[in-house]
SERO-4910 file (N, C-alpha, C, O; in steps of 0.05 Angstrom, whole numbers):
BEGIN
 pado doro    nc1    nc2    nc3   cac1   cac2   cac3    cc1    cc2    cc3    oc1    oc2    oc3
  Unk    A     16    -24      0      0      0      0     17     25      0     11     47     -9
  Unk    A     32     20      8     60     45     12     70     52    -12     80     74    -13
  Unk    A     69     36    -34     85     42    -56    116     67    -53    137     64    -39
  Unk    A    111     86    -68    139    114    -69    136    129    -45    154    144    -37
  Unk    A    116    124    -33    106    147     -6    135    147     12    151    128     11
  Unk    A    137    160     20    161    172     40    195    174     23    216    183     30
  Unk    A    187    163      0    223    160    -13    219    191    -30    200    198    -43
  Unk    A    255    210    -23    254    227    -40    264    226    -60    274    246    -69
  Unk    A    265    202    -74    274    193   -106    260    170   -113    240    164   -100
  Unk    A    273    150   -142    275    134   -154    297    143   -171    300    162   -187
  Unk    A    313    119   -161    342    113   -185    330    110   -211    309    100   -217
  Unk    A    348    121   -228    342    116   -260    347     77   -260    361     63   -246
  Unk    A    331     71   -279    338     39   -278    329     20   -259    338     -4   -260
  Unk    A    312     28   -240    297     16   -225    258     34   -229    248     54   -239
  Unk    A    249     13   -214    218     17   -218    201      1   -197    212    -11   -179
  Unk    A    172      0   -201    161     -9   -177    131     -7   -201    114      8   -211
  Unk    A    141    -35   -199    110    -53   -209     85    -65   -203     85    -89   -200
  Unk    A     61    -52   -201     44    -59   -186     25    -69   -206     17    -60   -227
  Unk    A     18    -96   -190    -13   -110   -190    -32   -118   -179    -26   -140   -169
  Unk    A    -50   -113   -176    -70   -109   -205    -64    -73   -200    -61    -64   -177
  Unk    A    -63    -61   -216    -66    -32   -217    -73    -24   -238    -58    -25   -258
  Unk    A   -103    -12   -238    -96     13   -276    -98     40   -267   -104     55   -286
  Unk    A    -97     53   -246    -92     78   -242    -76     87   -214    -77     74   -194
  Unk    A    -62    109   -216    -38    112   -196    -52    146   -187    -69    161   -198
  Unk    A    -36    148   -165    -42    179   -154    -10    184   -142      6    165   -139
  Unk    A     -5    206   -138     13    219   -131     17    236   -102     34    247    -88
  Unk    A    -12    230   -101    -16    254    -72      8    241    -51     17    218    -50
  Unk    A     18    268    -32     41    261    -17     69    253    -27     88    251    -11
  Unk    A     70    249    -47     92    243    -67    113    269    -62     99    288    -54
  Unk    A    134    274    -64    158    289    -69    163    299    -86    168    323    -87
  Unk    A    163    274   -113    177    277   -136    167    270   -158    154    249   -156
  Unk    A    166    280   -182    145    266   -206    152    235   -213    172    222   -204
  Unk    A    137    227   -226    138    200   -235    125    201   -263    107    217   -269
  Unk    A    138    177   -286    128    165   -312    119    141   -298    132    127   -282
  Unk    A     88    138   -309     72    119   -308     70     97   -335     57    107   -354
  Unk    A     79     69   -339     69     58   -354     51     35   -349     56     15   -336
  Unk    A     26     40   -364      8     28   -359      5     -1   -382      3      2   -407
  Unk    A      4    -24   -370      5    -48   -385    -17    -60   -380    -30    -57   -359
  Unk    A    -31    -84   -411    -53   -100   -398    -43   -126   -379    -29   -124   -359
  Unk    A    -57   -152   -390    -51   -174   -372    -25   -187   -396    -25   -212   -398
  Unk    A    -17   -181   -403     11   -190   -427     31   -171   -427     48   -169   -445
  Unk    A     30   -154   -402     47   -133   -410     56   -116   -437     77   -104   -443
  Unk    A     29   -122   -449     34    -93   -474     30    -69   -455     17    -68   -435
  Unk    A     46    -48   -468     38    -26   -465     16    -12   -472     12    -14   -496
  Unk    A     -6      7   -454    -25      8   -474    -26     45   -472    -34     59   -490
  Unk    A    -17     55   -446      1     78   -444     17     92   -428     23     77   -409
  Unk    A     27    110   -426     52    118   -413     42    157   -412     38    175   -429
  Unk    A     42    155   -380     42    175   -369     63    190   -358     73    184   -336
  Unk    A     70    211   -373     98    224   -359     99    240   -345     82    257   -344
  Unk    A    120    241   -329    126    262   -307    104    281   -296     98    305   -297
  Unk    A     93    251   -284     66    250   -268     77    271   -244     98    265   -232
  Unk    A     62    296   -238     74    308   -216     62    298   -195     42    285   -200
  Unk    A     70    301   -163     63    304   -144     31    313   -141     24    336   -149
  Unk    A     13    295   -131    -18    315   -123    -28    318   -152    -37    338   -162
  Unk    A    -26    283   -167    -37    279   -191    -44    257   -187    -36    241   -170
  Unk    A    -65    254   -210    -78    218   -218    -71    219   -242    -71    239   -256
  Unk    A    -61    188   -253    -60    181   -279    -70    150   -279    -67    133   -261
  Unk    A    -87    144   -309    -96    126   -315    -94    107   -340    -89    119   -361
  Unk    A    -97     82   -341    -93     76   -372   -112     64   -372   -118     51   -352
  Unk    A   -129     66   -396   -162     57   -413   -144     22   -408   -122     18   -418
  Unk    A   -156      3   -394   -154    -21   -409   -131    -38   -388   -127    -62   -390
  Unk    A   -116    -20   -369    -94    -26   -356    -98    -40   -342   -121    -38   -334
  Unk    A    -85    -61   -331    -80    -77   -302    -67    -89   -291    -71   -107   -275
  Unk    A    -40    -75   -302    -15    -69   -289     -4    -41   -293    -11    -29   -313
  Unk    A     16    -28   -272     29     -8   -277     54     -3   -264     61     -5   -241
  Unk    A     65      4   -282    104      8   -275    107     36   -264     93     52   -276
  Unk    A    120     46   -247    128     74   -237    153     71   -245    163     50   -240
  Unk    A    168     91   -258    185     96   -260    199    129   -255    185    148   -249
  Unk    A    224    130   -259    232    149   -249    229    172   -267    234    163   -290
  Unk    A    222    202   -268    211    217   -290    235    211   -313    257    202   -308
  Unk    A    227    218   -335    239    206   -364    248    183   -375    254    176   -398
  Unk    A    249    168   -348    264    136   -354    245    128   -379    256    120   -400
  Unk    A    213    129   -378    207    126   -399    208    126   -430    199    109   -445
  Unk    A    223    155   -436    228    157   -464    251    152   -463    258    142   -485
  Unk    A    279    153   -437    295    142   -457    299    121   -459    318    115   -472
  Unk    A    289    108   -450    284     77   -454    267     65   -475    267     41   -480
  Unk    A    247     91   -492    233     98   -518    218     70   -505    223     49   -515
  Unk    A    203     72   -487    180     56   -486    150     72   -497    143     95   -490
  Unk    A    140     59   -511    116     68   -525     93     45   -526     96     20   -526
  Unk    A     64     65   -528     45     43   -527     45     16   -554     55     16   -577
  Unk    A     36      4   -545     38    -24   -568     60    -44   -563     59    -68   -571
  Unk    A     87    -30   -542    110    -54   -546     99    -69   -521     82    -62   -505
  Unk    A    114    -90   -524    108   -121   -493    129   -109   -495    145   -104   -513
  Unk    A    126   -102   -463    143   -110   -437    151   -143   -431    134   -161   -433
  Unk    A    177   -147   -423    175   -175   -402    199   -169   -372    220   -156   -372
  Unk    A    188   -182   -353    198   -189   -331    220   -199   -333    216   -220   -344
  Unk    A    250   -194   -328    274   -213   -316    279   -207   -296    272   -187   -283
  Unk    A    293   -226   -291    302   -222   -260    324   -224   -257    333   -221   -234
***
């Protein structure tokens, strides 16, 4: 339930993947966040950027979602339509 609450970052290259989730909020947050929103296959279906602080973002269709750190998203040129996959 805690997810980013109390941290004043995210490292580039790390993230915090939640499920089931299709919408995120920011309230109490610090710092902005890119939101990517995936279905049950991890396609992408969209990507919310530099989600500020004392915001909601949502994806039509989502039920999963990645936080990432603001811009990690583009330069990592993640866009709607590609699969994501999990390594570990």
């Amino acid at each position: 339930m805690k997810g980013l609450l109390g941290r004043t970052s995210l490292p580039d290259g790390e993230g915090l993947l939640l499920k089931p989730c299709g919408s995120v909020h920011t309230f109490f947050m610090r710092f902005p966040i890119d939101v990517v929103f995936l279905d049950r296959e991890l396609s992408v279906v969209a990507v919310s950027a530099e989600v500020a602080p004392w915001r909601t973002a949502r994806g039509r269709g989502a039920k999963v979602s990645l936080e990432l750190a603001a811009g990690e998203a583009a330069r990592l040129g993640i866009e709607p339509g590609m699969r994501l996959r999990l390594a570990a």
